[in-house]
KOLLUM-62645 format. One record per atom (N, C-alpha, C, O, CB): residue in three letters; x, y, z; atom name; residue number from 1. Coordinates in Angstrom, 2 decimals, decimal comma, always signed. Glycine has a CB too. Example, Ala and Ser with C-alpha at 12.3 -4.5 7.8 and 13.67 -1.06 7.14 Angstrom:
BEGIN
vexza:ALA x:+13,19 y:-5,69 z:+7,80 loro:N zase:1
vexza:ALA x:+12,30 y:-4,50 z:+7,80 loro:CA zase:1
vexza:ALA x:+13,20 y:-3,30 z:+7,80 loro:C zase:1
vexza:ALA x:+14,24 y:-3,32 z:+8,46 loro:O zase:1
vexza:ALA x:+11,31 y:-4,47 z:+9,05 loro:CB zase:1
vexza:SER x:+12,85 y:-2,25 z:+7,08 loro:N zase:2
vexza:SER x:+13,67 y:-1,06 z:+7,14 loro:CA zase:2
vexza:SER x:+12,90 y:+0,03 z:+7,87 loro:C zase:2
vexza:SER x:+13,41 y:+1,14 z:+8,04 loro:O zase:2
vexza:SER x:+14,08 y:-0,60 z:+5,72 loro:CB zase:2
***
This chain:
BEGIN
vexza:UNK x:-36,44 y:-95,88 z:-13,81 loro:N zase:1
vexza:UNK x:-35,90 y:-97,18 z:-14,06 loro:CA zase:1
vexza:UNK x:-34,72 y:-97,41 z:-13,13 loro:C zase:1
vexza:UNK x:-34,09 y:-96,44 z:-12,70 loro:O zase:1
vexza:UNK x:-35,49 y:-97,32 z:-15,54 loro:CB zase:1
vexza:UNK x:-34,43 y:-98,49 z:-12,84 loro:N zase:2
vexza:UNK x:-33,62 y:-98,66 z:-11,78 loro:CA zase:2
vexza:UNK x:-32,61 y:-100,03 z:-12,47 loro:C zase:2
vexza:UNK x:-32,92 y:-101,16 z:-12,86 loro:O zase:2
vexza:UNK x:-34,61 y:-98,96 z:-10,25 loro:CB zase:2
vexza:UNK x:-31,24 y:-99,27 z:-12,39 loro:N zase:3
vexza:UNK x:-30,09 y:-100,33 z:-12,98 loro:CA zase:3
vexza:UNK x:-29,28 y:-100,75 z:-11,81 loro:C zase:3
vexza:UNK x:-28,78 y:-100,07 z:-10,91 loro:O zase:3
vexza:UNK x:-29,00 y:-99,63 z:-14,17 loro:CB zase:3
vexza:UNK x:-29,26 y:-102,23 z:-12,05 loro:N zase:4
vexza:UNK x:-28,56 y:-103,05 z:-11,33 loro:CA zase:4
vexza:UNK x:-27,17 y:-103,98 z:-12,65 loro:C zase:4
vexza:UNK x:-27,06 y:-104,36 z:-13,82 loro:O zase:4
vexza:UNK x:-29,95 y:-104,15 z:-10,50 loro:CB zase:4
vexza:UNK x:-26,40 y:-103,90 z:-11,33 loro:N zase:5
vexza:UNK x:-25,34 y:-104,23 z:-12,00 loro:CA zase:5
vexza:UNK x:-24,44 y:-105,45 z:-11,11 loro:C zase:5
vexza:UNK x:-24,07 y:-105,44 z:-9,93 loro:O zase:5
vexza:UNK x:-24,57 y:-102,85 z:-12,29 loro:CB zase:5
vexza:UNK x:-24,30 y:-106,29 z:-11,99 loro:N zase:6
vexza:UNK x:-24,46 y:-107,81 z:-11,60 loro:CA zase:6
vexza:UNK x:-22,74 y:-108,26 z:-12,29 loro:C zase:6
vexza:UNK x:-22,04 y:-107,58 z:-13,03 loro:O zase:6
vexza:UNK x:-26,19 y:-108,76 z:-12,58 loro:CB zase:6
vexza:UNK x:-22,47 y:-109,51 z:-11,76 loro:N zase:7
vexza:UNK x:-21,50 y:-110,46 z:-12,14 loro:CA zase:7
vexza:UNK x:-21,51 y:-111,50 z:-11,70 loro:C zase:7
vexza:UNK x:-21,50 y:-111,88 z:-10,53 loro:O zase:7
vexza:UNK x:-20,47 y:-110,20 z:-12,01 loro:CB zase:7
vexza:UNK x:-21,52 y:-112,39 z:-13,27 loro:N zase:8
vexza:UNK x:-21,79 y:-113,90 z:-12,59 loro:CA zase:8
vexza:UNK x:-20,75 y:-114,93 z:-12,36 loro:C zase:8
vexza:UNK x:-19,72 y:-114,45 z:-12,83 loro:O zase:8
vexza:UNK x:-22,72 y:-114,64 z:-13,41 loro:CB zase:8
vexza:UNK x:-20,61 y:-115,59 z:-12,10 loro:N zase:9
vexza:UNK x:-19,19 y:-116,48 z:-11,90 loro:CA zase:9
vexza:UNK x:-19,55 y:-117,69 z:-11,90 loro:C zase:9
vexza:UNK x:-20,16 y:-118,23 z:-10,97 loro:O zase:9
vexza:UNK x:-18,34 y:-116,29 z:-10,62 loro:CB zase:9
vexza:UNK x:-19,29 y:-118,07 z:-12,63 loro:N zase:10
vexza:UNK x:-19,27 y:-119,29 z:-13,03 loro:CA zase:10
vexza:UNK x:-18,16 y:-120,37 z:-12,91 loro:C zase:10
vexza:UNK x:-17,09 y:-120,03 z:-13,41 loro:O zase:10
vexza:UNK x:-19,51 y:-119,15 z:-14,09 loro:CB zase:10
vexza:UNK x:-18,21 y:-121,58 z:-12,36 loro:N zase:11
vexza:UNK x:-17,26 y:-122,29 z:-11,69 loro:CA zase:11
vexza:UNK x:-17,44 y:-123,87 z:-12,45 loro:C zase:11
vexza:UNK x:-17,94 y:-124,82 z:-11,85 loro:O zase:11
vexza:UNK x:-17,56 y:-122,18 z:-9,94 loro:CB zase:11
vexza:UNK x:-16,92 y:-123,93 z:-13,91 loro:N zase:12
vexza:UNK x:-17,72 y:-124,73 z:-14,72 loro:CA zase:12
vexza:UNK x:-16,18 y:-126,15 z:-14,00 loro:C zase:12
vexza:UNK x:-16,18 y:-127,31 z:-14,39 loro:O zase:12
vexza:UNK x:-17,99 y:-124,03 z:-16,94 loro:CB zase:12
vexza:UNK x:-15,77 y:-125,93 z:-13,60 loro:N zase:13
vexza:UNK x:-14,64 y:-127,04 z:-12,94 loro:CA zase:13
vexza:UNK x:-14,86 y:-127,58 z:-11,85 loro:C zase:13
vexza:UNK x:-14,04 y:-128,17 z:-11,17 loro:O zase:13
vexza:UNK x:-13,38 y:-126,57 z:-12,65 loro:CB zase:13
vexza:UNK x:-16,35 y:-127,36 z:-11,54 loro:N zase:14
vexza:UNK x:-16,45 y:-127,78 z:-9,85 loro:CA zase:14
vexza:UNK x:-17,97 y:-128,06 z:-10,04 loro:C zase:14
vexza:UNK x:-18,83 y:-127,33 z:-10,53 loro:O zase:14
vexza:UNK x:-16,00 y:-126,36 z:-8,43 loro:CB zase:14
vexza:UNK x:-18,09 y:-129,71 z:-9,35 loro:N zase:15
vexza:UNK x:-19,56 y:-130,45 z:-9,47 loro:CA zase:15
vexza:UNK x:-20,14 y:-130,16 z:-8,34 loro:C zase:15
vexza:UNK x:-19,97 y:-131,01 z:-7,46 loro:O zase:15
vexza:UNK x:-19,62 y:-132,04 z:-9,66 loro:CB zase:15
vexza:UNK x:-21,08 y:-128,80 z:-7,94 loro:N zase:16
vexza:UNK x:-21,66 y:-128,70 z:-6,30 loro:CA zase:16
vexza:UNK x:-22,96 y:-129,04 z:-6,21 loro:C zase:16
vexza:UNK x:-23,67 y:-128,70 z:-7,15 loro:O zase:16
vexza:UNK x:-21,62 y:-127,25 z:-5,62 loro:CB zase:16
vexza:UNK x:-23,35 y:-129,52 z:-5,47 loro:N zase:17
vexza:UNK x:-24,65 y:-129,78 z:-4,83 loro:CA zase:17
vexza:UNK x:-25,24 y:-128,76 z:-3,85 loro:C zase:17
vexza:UNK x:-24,59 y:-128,02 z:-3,11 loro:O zase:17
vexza:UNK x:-24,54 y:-131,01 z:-4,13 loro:CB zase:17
vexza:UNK x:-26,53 y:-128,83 z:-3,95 loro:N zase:18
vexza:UNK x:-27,27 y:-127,25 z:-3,20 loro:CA zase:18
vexza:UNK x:-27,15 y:-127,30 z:-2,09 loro:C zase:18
vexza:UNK x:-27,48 y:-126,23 z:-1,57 loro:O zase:18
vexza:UNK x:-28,80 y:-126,84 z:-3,28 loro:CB zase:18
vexza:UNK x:-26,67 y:-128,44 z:-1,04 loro:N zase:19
vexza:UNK x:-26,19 y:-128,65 z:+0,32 loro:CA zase:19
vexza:UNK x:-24,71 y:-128,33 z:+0,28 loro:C zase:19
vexza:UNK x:-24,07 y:-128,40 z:+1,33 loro:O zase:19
vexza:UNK x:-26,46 y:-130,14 z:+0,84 loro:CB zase:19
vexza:UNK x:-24,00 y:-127,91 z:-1,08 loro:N zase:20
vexza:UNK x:-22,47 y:-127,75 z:-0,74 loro:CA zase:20
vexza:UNK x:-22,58 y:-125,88 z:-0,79 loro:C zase:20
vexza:UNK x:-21,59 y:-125,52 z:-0,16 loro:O zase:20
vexza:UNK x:-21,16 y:-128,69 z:-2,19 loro:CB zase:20
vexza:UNK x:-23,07 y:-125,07 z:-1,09 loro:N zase:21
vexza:UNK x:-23,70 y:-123,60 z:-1,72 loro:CA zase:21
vexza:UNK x:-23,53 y:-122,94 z:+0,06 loro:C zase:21
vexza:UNK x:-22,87 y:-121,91 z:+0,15 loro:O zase:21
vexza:UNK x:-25,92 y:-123,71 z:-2,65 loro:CB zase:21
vexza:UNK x:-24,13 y:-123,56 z:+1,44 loro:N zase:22
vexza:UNK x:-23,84 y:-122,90 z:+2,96 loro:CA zase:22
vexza:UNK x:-22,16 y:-123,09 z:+3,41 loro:C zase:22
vexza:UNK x:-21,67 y:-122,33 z:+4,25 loro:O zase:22
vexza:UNK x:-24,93 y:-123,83 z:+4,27 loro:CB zase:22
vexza:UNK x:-21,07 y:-124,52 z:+2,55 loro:N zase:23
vexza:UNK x:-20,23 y:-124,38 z:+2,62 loro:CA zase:23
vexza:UNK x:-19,48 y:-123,28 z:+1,65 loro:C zase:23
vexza:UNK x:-18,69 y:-122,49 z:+2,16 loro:O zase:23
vexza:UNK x:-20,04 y:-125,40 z:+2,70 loro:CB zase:23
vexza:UNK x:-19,70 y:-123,27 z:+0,54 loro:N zase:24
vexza:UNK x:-18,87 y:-122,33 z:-0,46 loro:CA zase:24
vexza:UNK x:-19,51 y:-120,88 z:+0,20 loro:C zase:24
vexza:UNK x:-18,80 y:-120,13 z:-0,48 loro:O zase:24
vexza:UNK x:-19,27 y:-122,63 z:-2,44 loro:CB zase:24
vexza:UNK x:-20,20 y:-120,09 z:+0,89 loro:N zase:25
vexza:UNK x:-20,91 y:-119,10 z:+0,87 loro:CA zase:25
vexza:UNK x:-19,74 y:-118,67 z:+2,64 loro:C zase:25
vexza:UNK x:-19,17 y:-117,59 z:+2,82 loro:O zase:25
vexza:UNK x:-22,98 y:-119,50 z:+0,77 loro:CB zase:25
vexza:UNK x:-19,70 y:-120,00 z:+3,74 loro:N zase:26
vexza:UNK x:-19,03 y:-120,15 z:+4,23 loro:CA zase:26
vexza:UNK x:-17,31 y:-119,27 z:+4,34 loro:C zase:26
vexza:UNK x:-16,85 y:-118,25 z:+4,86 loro:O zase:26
vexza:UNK x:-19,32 y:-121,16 z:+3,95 loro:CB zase:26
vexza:UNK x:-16,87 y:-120,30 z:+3,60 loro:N zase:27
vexza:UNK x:-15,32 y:-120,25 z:+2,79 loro:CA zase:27
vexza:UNK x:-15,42 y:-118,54 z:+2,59 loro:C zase:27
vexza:UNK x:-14,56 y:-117,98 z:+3,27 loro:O zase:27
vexza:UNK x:-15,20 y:-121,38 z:+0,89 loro:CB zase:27
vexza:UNK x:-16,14 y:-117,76 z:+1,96 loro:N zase:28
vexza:UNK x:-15,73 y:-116,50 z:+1,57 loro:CA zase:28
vexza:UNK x:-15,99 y:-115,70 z:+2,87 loro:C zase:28
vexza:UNK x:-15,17 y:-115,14 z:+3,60 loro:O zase:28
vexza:UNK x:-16,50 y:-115,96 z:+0,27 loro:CB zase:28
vexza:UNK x:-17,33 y:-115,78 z:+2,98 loro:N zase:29
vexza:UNK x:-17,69 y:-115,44 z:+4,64 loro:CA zase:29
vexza:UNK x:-16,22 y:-115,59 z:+5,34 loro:C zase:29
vexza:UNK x:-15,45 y:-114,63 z:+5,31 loro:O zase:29
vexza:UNK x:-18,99 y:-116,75 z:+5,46 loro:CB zase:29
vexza:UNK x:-15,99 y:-116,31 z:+5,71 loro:N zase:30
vexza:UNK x:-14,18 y:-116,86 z:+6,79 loro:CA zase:30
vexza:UNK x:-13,18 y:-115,70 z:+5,93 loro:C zase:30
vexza:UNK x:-12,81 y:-114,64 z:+6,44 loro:O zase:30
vexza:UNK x:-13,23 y:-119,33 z:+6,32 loro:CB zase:30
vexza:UNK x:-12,87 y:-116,10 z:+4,69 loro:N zase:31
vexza:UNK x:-11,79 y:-115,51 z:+3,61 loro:CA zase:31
vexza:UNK x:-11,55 y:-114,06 z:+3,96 loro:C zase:31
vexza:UNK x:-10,43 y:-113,64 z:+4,28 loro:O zase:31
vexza:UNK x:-12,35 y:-115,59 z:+1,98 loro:CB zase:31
vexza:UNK x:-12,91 y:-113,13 z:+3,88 loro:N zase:32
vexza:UNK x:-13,11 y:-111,97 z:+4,03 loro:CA zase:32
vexza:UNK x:-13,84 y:-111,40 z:+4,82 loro:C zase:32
vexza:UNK x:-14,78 y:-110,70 z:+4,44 loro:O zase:32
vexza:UNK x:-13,31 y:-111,64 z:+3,26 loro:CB zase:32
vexza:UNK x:-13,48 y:-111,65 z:+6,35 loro:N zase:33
vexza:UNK x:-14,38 y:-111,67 z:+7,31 loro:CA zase:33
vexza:UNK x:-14,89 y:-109,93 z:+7,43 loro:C zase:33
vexza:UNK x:-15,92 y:-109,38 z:+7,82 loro:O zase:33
vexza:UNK x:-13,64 y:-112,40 z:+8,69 loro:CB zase:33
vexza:UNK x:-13,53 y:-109,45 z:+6,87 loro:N zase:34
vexza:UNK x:-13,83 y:-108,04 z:+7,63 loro:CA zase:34
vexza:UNK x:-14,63 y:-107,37 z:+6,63 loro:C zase:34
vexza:UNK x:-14,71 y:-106,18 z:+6,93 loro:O zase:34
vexza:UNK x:-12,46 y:-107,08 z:+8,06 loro:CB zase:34
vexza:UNK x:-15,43 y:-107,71 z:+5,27 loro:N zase:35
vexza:UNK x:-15,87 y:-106,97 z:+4,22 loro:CA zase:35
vexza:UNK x:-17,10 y:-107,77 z:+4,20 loro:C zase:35
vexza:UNK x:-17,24 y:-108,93 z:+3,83 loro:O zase:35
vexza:UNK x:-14,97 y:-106,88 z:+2,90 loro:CB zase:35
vexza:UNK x:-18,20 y:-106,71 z:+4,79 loro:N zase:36
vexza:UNK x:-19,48 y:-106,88 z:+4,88 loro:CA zase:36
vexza:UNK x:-20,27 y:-107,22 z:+3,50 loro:C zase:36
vexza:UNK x:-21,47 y:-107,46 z:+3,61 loro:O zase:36
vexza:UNK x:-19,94 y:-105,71 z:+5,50 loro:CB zase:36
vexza:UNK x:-19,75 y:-107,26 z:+2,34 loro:N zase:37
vexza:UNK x:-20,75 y:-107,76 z:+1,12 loro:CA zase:37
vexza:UNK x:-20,49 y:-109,21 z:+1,32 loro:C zase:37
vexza:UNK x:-21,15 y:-109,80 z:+0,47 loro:O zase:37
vexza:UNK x:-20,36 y:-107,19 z:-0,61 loro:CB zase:37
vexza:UNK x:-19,85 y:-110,03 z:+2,04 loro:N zase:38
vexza:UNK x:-19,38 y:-111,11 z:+1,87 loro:CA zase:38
vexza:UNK x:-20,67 y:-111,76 z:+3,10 loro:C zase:38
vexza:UNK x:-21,10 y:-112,92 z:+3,15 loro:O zase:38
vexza:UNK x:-17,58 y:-111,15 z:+2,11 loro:CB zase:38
vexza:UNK x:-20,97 y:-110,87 z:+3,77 loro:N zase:39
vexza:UNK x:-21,93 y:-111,60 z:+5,04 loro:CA zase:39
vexza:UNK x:-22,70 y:-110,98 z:+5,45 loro:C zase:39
vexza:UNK x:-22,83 y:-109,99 z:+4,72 loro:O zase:39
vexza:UNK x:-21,44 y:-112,00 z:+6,21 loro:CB zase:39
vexza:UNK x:-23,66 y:-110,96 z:+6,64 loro:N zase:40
vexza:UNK x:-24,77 y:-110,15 z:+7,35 loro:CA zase:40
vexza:UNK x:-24,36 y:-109,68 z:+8,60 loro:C zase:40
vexza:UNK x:-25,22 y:-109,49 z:+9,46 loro:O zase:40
vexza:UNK x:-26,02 y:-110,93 z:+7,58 loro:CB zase:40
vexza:UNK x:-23,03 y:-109,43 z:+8,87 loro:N zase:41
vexza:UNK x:-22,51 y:-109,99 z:+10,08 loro:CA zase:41
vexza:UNK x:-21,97 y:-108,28 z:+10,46 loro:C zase:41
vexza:UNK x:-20,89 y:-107,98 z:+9,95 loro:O zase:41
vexza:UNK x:-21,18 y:-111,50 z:+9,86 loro:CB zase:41
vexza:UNK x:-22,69 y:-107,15 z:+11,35 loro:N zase:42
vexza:UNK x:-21,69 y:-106,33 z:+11,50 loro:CA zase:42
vexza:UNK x:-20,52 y:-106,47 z:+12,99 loro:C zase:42
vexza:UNK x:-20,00 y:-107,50 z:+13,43 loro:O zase:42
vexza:UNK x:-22,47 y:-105,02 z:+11,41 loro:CB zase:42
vexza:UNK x:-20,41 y:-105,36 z:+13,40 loro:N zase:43
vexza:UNK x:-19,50 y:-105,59 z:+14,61 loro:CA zase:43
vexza:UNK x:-20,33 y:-105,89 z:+15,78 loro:C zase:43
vexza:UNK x:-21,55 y:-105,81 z:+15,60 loro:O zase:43
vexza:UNK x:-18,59 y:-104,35 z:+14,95 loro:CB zase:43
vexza:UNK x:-19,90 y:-106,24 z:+16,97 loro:N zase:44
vexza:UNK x:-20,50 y:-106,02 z:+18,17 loro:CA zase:44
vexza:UNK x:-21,73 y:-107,08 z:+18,06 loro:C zase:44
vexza:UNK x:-22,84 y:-106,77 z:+18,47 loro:O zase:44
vexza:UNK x:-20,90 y:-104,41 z:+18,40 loro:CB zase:44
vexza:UNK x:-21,42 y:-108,56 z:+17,37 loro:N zase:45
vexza:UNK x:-22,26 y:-109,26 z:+17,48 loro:CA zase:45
vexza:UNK x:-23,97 y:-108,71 z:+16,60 loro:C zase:45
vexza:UNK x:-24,92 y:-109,38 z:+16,97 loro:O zase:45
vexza:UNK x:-22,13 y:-109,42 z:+18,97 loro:CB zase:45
vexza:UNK x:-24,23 y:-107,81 z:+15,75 loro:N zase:46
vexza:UNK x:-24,62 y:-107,08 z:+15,30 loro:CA zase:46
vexza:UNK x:-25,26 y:-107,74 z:+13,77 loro:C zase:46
vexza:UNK x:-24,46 y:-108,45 z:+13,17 loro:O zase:46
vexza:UNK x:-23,67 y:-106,14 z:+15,45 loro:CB zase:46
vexza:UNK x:-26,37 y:-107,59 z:+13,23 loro:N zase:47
vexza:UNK x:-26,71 y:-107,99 z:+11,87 loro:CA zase:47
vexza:UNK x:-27,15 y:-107,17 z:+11,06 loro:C zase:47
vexza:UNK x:-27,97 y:-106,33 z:+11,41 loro:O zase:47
vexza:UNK x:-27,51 y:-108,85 z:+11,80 loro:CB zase:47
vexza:UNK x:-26,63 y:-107,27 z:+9,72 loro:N zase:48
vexza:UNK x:-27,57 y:-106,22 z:+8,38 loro:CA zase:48
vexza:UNK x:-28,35 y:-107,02 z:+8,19 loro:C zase:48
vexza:UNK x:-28,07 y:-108,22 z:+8,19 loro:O zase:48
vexza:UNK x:-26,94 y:-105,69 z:+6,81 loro:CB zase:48
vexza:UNK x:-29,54 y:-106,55 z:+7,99 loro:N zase:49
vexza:UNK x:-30,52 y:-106,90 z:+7,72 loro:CA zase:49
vexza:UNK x:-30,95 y:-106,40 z:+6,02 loro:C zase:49
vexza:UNK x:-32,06 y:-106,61 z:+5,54 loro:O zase:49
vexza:UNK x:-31,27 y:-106,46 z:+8,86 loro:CB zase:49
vexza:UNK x:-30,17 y:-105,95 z:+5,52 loro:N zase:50
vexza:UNK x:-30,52 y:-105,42 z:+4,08 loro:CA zase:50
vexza:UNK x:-30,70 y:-106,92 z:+3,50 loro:C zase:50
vexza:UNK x:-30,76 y:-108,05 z:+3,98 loro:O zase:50
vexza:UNK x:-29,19 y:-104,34 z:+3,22 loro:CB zase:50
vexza:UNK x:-30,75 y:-106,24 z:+2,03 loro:N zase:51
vexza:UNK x:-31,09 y:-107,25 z:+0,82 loro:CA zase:51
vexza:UNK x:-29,18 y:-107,95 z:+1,00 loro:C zase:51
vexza:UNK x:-28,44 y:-107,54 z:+1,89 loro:O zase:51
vexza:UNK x:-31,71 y:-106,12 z:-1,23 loro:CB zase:51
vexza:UNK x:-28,89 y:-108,67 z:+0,29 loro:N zase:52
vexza:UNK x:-27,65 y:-109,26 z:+0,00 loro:CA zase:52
vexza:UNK x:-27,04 y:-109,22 z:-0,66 loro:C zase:52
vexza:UNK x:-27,05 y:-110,23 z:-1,37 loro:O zase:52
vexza:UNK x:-27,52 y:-109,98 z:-0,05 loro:CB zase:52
vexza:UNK x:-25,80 y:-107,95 z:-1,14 loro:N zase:53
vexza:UNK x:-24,98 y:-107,94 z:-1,86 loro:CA zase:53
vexza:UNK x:-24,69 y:-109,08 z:-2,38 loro:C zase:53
vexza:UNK x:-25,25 y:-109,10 z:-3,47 loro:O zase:53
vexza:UNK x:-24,18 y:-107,44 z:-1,44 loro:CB zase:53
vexza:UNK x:-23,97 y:-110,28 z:-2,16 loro:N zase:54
vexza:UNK x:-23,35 y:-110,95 z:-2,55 loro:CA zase:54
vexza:UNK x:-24,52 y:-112,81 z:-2,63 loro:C zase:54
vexza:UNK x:-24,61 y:-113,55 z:-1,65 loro:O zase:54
vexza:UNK x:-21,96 y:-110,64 z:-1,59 loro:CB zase:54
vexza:UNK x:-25,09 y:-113,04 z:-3,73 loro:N zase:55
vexza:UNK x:-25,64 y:-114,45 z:-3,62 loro:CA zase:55
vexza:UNK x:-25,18 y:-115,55 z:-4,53 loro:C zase:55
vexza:UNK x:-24,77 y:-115,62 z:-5,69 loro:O zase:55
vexza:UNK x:-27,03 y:-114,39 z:-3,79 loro:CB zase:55
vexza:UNK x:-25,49 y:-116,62 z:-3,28 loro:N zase:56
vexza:UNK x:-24,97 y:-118,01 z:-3,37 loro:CA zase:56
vexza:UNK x:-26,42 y:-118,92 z:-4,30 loro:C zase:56
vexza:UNK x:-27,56 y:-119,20 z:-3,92 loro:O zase:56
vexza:UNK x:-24,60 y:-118,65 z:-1,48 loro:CB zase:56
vexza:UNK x:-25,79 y:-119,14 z:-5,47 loro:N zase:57
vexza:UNK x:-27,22 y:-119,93 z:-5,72 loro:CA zase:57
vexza:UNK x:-26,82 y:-121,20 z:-6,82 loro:C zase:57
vexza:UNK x:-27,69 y:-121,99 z:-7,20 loro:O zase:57
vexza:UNK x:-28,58 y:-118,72 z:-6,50 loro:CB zase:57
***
């Protein structure tokens, strides 16, 4: 069996639309550039290709 361990966040103060989800995903991406759960992005122009720690939905 395989456990996954999750947290959801919920942002019940803020009305987004599924075209606003590449900006908010954005914003953290920028925030925390240097901490790879935040993006796909490694050094040297470089991509993870894994599954995605962190989703925007």
């Amino acid at each position: 069996m395989i456990t996954v361990e999750y947290l959801l966040a919920a942002f019940t103060d803020l009305s987004l639309q599924a075209f606003d989800i590449p900006k908010l995903r954005g914003y953290f991406a920028h925030k925390y550039a240097n901490d790879p759960l935040f993006h796909n992005h490694l050094k040297a122009e470089k991509y993870s290709y894994r599954y995605p720690q962190i989703q925007y939905n």
